[in-house]
NULO-622329 format. One record per atom (N, C-alpha, C): residue in three letters; x, y, z. Coordinates in pm, 1 decimal, decimal comma, m for minus. Each point is the difference from the previous one (the first is absolute). Example, Ala and Ser with C-alpha at 12.3 -4.5 7.8 and 13.67 -1.06 7.14 Angstrom:
NULO-622329
('ALA' (1319,0 m569,0 780,0))
('ALA' (m89,0 119,0 0,0))
('ALA' (90,0 120,0 0,0))
('SER' (m35,0 105,0 m72,0))
('SER' (82,0 119,0 6,0))
('SER' (m77,0 109,0 73,0))
end
This chain:
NULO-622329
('UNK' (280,8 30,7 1685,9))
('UNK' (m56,1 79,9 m107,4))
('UNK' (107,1 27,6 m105,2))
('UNK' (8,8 m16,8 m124,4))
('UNK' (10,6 30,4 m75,9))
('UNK' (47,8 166,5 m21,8))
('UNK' (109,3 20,1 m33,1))
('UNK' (15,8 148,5 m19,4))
('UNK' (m8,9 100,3 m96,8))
('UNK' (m23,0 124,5 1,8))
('UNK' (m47,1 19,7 m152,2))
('UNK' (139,7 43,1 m60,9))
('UNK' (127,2 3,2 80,1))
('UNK' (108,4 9,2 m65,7))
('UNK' (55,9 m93,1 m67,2))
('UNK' (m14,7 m159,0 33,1))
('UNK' (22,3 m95,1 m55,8))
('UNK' (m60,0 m1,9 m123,4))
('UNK' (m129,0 15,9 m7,9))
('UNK' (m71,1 47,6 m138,3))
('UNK' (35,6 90,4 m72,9))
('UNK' (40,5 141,4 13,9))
('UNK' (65,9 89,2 m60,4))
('UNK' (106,7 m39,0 m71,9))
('UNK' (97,5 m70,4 87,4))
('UNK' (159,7 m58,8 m57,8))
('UNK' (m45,8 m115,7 m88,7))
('UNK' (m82,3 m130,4 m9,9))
('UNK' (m32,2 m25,6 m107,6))
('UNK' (m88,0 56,6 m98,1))
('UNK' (m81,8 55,4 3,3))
('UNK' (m23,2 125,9 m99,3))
('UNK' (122,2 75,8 m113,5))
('UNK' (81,7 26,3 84,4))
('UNK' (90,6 82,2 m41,8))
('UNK' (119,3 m46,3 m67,4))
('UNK' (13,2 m108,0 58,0))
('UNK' (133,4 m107,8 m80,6))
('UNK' (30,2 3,2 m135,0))
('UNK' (91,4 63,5 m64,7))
('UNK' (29,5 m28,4 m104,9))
('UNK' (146,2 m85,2 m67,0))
('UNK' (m12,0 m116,3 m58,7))
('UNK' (m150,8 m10,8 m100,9))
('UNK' (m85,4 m48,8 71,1))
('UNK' (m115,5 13,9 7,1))
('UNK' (m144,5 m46,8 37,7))
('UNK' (37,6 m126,2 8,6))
('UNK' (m47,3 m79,9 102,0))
('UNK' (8,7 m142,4 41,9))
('UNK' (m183,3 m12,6 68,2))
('UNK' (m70,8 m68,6 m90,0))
('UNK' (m99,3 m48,4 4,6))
('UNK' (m26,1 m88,0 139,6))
('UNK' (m121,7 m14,9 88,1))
('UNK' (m9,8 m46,0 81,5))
('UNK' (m149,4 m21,5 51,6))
('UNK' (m13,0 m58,3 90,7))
('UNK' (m136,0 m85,8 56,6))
('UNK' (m30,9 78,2 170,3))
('UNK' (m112,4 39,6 m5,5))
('UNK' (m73,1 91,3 157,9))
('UNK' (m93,0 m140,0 40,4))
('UNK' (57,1 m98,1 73,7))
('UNK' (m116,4 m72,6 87,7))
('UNK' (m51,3 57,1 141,1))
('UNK' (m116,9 3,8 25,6))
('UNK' (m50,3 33,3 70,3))
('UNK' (m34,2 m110,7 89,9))
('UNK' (m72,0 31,6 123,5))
('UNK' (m24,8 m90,0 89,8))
('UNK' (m154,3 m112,7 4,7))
('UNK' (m97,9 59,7 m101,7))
('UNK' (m130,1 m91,2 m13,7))
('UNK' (102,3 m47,1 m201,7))
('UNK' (68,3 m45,1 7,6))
('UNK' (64,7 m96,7 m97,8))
('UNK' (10,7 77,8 m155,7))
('UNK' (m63,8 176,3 m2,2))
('UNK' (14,4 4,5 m130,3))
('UNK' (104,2 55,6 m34,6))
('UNK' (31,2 m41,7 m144,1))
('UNK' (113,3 88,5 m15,3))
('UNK' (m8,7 87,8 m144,0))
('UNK' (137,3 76,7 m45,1))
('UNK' (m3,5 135,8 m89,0))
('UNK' (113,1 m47,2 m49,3))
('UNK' (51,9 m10,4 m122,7))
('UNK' (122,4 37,9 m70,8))
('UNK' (m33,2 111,4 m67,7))
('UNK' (172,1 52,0 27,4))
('UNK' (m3,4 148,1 m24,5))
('UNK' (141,0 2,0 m141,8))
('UNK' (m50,5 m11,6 m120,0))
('UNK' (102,9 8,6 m88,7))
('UNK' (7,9 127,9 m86,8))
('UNK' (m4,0 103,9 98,5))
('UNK' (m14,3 129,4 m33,0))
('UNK' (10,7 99,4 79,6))
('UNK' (120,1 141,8 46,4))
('UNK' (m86,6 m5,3 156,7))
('UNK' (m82,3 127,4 m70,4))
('UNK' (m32,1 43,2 m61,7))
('UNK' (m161,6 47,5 m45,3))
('UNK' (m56,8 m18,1 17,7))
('UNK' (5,1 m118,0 120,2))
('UNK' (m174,5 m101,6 m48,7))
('UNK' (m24,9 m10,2 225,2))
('UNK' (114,3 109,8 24,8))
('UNK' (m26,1 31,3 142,4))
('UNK' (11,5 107,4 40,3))
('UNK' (m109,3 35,3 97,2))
('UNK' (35,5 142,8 67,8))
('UNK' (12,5 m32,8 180,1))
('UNK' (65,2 128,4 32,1))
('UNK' (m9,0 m29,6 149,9))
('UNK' (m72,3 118,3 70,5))
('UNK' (m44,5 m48,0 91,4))
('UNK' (m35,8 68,2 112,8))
('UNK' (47,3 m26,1 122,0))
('UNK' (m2,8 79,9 118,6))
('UNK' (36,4 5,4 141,8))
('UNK' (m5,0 m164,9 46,7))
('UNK' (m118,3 m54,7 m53,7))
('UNK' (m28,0 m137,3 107,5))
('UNK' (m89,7 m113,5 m118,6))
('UNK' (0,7 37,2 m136,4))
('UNK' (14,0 m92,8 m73,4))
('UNK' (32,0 16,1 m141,8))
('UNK' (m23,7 m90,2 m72,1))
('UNK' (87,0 m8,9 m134,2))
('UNK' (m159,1 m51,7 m87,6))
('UNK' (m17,5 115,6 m141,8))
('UNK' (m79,5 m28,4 m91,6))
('UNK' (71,7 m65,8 m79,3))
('UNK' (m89,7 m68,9 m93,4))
('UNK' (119,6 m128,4 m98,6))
('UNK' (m143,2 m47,9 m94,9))
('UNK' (78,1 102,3 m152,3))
('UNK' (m84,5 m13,1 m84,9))
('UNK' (m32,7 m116,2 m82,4))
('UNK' (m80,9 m54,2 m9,1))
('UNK' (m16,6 m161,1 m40,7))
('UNK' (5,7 28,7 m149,7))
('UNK' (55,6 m60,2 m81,1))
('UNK' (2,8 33,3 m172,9))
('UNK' (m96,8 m106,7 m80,3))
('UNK' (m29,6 112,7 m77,8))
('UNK' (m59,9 m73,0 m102,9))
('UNK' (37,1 m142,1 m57,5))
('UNK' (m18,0 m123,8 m25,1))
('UNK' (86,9 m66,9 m32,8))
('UNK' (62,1 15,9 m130,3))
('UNK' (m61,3 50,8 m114,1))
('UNK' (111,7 m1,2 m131,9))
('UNK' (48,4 139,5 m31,7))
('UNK' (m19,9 63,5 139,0))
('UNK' (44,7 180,2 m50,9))
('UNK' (92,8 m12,2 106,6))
('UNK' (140,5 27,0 23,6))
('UNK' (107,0 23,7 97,0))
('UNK' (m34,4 157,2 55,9))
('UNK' (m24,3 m21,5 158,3))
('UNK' (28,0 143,7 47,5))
('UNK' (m160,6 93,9 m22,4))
('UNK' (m97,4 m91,4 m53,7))
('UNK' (m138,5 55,5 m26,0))
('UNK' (m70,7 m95,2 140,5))
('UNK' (m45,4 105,8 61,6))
('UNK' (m20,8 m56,5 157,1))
('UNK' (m211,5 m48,0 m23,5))
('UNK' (m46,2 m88,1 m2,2))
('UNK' (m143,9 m35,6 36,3))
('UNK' (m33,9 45,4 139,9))
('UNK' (25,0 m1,1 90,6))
('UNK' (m35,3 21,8 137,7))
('UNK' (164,8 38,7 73,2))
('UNK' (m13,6 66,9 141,7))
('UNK' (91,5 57,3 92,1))
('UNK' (m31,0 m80,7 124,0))
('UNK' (67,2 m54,4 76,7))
('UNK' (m21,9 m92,6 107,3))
('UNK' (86,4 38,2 109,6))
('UNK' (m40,8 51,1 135,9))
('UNK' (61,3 49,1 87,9))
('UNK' (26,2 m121,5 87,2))
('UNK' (150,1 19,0 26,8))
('UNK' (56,4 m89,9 120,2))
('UNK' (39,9 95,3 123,4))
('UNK' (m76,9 m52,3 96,0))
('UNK' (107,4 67,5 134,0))
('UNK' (104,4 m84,9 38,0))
('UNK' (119,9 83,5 14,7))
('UNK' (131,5 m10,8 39,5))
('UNK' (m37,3 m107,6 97,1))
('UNK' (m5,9 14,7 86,8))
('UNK' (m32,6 m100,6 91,4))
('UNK' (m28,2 m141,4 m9,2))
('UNK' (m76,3 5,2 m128,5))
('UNK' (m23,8 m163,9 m64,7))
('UNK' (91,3 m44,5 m77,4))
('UNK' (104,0 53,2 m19,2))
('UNK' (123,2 m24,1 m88,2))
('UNK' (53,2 m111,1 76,8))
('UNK' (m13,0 m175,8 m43,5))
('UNK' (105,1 m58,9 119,0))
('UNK' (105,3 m13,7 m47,8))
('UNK' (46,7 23,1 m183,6))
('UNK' (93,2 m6,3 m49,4))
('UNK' (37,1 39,2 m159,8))
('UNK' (101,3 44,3 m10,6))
('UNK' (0,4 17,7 m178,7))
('UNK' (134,3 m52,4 m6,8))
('UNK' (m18,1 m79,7 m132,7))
('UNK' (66,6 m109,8 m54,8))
('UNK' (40,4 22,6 m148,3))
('UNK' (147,7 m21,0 m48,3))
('UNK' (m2,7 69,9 m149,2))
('UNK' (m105,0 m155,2 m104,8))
('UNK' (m6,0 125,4 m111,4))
('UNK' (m74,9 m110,3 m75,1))
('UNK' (87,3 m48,0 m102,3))
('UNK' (30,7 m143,1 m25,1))
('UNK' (84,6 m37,3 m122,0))
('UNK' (m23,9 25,6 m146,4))
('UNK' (59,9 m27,7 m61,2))
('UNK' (m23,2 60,6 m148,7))
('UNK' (m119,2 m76,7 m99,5))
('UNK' (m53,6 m132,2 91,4))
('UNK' (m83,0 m46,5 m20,5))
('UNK' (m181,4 50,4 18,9))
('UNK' (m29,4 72,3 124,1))
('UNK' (m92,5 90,9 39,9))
('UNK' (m80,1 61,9 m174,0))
('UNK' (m135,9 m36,4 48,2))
('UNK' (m98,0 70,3 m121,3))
('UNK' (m6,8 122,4 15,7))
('UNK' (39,1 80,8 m125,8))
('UNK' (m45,9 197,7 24,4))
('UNK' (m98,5 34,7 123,0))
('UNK' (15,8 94,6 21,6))
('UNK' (m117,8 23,0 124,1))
('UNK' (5,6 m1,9 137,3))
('UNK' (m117,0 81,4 83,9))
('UNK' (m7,2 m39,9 129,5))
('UNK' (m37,5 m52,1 60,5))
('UNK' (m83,1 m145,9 m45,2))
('UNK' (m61,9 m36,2 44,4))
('UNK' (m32,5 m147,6 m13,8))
('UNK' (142,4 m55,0 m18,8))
('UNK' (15,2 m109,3 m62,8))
('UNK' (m95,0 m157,1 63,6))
('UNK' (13,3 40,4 165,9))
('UNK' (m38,4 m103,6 54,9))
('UNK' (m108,9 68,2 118,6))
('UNK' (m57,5 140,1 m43,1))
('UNK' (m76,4 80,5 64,1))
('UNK' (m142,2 m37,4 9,6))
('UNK' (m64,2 m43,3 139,8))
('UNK' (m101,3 m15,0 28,3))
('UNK' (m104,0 55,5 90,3))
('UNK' (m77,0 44,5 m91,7))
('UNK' (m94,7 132,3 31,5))
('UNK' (m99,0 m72,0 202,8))
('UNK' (63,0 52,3 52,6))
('UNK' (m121,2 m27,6 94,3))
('UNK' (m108,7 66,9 32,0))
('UNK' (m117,5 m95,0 83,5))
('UNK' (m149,4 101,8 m31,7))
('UNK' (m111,2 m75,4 8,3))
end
């Protein structure tokens, strides 16, 4: 599992170093903001942005910690947003 301190400390990093939440059914979140995350006890909200408004969230998408199999920084190449390669399941 995934810890929510590990999340906190990238959260908190300054300067902000942008990064990627994959989960375990393949979707994933870039987070180039940490505004654009909150935590809780046992998972992590992660506000999906508008695409031409920075930091203007369309929807909130809850991950449990638990499905975290990894976060990965994102290069300077990465599109604004959280949701670059995010696929809605359903």
């Amino acid at each position: 599992m995934f810890r929510v301190e590990d999340m906190r400390e990238r959260l908190d990093k300054r300067p902000f170093e942008p990064f990627r939440i994959c989960l375990t059914d393949g979707r994933t979140y870039d987070v180039n903001h940490p505004d654009l995350c909150m935590l809780g006890r046992t998972t992590v909200h992660v506000g999906v942005p508008e695409s031409k408004v920075k930091r203007l969230v369309m929807r909130i998408d809850q991950c449990a910690l638990v499905h975290i199999v990894r976060i990965e920084p994102i290069n300077g190449h990465a599109k604004r947003g959280a949701s670059k390669t995010h696929r809605k399941s359903g």
